[in-house]
SEROLUM-356106 format. One record per residue (C-alpha): x, y, z. Coordinates in steps of 0.2 Angstrom, whole numbers, plus 5000, padded with zeros to 4 digits. Layout:
<atoms>
XYZ/...
</atoms>
This chain:
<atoms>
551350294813/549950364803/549750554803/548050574806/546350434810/544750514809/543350424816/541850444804/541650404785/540350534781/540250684772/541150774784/542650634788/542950604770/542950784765/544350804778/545350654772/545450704757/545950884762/547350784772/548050694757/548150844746/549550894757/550250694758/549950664774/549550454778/547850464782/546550324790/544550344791/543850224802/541950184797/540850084810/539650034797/540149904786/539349954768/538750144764/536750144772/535950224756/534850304767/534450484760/534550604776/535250764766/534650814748/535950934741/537451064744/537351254744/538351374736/539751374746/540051194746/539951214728/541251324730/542251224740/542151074727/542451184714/544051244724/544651074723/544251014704/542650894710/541350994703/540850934685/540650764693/539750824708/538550904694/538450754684/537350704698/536350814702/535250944697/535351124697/534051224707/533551424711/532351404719/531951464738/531051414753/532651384760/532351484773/530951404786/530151344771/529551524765/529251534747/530251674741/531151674725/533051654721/533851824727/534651884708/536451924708/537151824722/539151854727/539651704719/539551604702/538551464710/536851534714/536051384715/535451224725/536351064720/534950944723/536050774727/535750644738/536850624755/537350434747/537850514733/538950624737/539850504751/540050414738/541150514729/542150594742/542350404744/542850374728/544250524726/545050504743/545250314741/546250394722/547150504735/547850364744/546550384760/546550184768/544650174773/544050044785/542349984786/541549884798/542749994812/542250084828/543150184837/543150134854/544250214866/545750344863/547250384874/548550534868/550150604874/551550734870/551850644854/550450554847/548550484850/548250284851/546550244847/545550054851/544249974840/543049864841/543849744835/545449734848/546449824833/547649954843/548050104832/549350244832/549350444825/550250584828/548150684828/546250584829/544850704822/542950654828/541850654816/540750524820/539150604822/537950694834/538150534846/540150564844/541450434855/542550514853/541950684860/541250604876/542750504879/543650684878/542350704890/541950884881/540450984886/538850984873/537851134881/536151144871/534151104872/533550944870/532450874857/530750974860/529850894844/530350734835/530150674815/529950524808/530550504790/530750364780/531150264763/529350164758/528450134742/526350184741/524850134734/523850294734/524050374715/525250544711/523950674710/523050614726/524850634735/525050784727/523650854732/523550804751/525450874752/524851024744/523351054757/524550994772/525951074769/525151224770/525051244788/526351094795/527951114786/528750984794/527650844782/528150804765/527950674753/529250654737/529850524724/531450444726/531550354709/531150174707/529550154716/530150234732/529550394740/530450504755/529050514769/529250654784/527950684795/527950744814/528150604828/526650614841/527950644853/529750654860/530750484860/531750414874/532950344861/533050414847/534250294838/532650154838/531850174822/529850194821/528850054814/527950064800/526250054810/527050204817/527350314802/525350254795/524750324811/525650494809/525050514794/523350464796/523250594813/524050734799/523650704782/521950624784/522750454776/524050364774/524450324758/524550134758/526350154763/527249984763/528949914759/530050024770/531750024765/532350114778/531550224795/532150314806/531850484818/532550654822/532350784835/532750954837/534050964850/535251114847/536851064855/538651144854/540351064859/541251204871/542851174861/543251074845/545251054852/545750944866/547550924862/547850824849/546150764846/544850884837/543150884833/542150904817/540550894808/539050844818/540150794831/540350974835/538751034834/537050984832/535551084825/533751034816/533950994800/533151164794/533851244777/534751074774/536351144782/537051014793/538050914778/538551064773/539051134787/540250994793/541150994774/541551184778/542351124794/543550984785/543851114775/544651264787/545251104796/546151034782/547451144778/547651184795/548051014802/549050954788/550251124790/550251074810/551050864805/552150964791/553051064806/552851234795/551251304804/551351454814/550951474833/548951474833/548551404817/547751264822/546951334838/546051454823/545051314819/544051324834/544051514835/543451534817/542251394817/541351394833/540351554829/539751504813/539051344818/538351444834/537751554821/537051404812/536151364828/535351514831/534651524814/534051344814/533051384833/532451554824/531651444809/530851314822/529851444828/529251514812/528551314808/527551324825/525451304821/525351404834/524351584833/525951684840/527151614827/526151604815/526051784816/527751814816/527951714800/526751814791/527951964797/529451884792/528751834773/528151984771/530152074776/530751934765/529952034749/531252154752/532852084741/534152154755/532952024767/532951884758/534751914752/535351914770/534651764773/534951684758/536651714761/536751634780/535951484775/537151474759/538651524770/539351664758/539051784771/540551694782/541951814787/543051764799/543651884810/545551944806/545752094812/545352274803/546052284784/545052294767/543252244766/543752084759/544852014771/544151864780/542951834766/542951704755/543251774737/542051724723/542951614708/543251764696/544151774677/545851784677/546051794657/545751634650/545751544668/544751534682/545351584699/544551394706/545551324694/547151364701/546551304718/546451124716/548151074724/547651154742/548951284741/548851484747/548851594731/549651764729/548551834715/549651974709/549152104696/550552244700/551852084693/553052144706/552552044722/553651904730/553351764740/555051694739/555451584754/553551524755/553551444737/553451264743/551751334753/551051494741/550751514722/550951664714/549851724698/550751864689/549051964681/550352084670/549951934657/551751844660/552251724671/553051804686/554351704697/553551544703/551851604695/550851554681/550151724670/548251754672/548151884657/547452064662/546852014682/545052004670/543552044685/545152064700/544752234704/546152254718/547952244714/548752094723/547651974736/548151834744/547151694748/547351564761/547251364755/545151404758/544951534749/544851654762/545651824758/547151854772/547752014763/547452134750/548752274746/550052294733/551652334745/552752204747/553052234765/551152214769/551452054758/552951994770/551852034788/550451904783/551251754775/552051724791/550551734799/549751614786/551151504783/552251504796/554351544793/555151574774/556051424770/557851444772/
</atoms>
């Protein structure tokens, strides 16, 4: 029996895969699409993806791909500068396309061991006590002990759960698509210049070789969204918005999108789960939504993997849901807030001018900076330090970095009184002795360099569970994290 299927070989699926295998569970991604579309729906990851990748030792590759950006206008398009100073040591934009980077997560979970099949749909599921038997297309019956959805706003797998999707529906729809030009640079450059001033939803950008990413507003809400626009379609958009068309020709690729906010009511349904897009859907404002569902398969990850391992404690899994639901709701409210401020009409527009004019206040654009870039994330664990919940930055610890000692997936005991335990959980924690010599089970991290607290321990995400330097407040919350000491 494999461990864990998940249906969906995106961004958010693979993530997750990979997150599994860490941990050695057997892992299957079931794909519906036989190759890898190409087609560019997301353009980069924000700081706290960075984070993540950097977390898990993908980042220089992840960077040779893409290109560094501080820059704003992040927030409904407002053109404020790169807040200075950020909590992190990423405060940038990775610009890189959504094909790229499925391609490798693809790439590292299939060197992780994850069996990915392509040209399989999901088709039905049926669990029990023990286990979760899932139909594809193609007659194939399959069996795991868990099956995660994450096969998109559409999800099979969450309406054959039969879970709830409370929301609005699409008000307003986009066409964007993948097509070459006739018209010369600076004439695109200046129409995109004169347009964009009032609609925000048009653009106009190169995609290398010839190609160039076209988005412009449909002329109305479609019945089904998952029929692409014709290319007579998009020339007519752009005649009725930009006062040309650009002699666009060759698409590539087309395709729509609305602006439906949607939420599941719970992302656990026994042992089948729910991730990604399939969990929520939002518009595609700020360029969260990539980002988002990687953060899921992130706190997922560990989580699950503890659950098939038999060393998670009572709740643990359920956490997913109860830390994850409110940041994507938060994801949504944001996302509704900036559709207004796009409006052309004379009320919003007003309040646009009001908000770019709070946004020249650094403490305003830093707040939301930080929600778009989810470095503002805390989940909710109870009273404690100021910390506790957050995720911490990556940090100096002598001649290493704190990220760097996070790629197996582990929890981390970082421990700068050099008398702190986690015997019984070793198989589950490392401990980093910051007296500047290797403590039991630990690796020496010189002086604790930019640690300004005495011992912190981190869950396999990063997030801080506990910060103290008492070994009994130490022993309350690694059960709580990591289930039982080993006997």
């Amino acid at each position: 029996m494999t461990d864990v299927i998940i249906a969906g070989g995106g961004p958010t699926g693979l993530m997750l895969a990979c997150e599994l295998r860490l941990h050695g569970l057997r892992v299957q991604v079931l794909e519906k699409e036989a190759e890898p579309s190409g087609f560019v729906r997301a353009l980069g990851l924000h700081v706290r993806s960075i984070e993540i990748m950097d977390q898990r030792g993908l980042l220089e590759r992840f960077l040779a791909h893409g290109r560094k950006y501080e820059t704003g206008g992040f927030f409904a398009a407002l053109d404020k500068p790169w807040p200075a100073g950020l909590d992190t040591a990423h405060g940038y934009v990775l610009g890189i396309p959504q094909p790229t980077t499925e391609r490798l997560l693809a790439e590292h979970a299939a060197a992780l061991g994850v069996e990915i099949r392509r040209g399989s749909a999901l088709t039905g599921l049926c669990q029990d006590a023990h286990g979760v038997t899932v139909a594809t297309d193609g007659g194939t019956r399959l069996r795991a002990r868990y099956l995660v959805g994450c096969d998109g706003g559409r999800s099979t797998v969450r309406k054959l759960l039969g879970v709830a999707f409370p929301g609005e529906p699409s008000r307003v729809d986009t066409l964007l698509g993948e097509m070459r030009l006739t018209a010369a640079p600076e004439t695109v450059a200046a129409v995109v210049a004169e347009v964009r001033a009032v609609e925000k939803r048009f653009g106009v950008g190169p995609l290398g070789d010839g190609l160039f990413r076209v988005v412009v507003p449909a002329a109305g809400v479609s019945a089904d969204r998952s029929v692409p626009p014709t290319l007579d379609e998009v020339r007519q958009q752009l005649r009725a918005v930009a006062g040309t068309d650009f002699g666009v020709h060759a698409p590539r690729r087309l395709a729509r999108f609305g602006d439906a906010t949607r939420q599941a009511e719970r992302y656990r349904t026994g042992r089948v789960l729910l991730a990604g897009d399939a969990a929520h859907v939002h518009p595609p404002l700020g360029g969260q939504g990539l980002n988002l569902g990687v953060q899921d398969a992130f706190n997922l990850g560990w989580k699950l993997a503890a659950e098939v391992a038999g060393w998670a404690p009572a709740g643990l899994l359920d956490s997913y849901h109860a830390e994850r639901h409110p940041v994507a709701a938060a994801v949504l409210d944001n996302t509704r807030a900036q559709m207004q401020l796009l409006s052309t009409e004379p009320g919003p527009r007003a309040v646009r001018r009001l908000v770019a004019e709070l946004m020249d206040c650094e403490e305003v654009n830093r707040r939301l900076v930080g929600k778009i870039t989810a470095i503002d994330v805390r989940y909710d664990f109870g009273e404690g330090h100021r910390l506790l919940g957050r995720r911490l930055r990556d940090v100096r610890l002598g001649r290493r970095r704190l990220y760097e000692l996070m790629h197996a997936g582990r929890g981390l005991l970082l421990d700068r009184t050099g008398r702190l335990s986690v015997a019984g959980w070793t198989d589950r924690v490392d401990r980093v002795d910051g007296s500047g010599t290797p403590g039991a089970h630990g690796t020496s991290c010189g002086d604790g360099g930019e640690l300004g607290f005495p011992a912190v321990l981190l869950r396999p995400d990063g997030h801080v569970a506990w910060v103290g330097d008492d070994q009994r407040g130490l022993d309350e919350q690694l059960p709580r994290w990591f289930g039982a000491a080993a006997g």
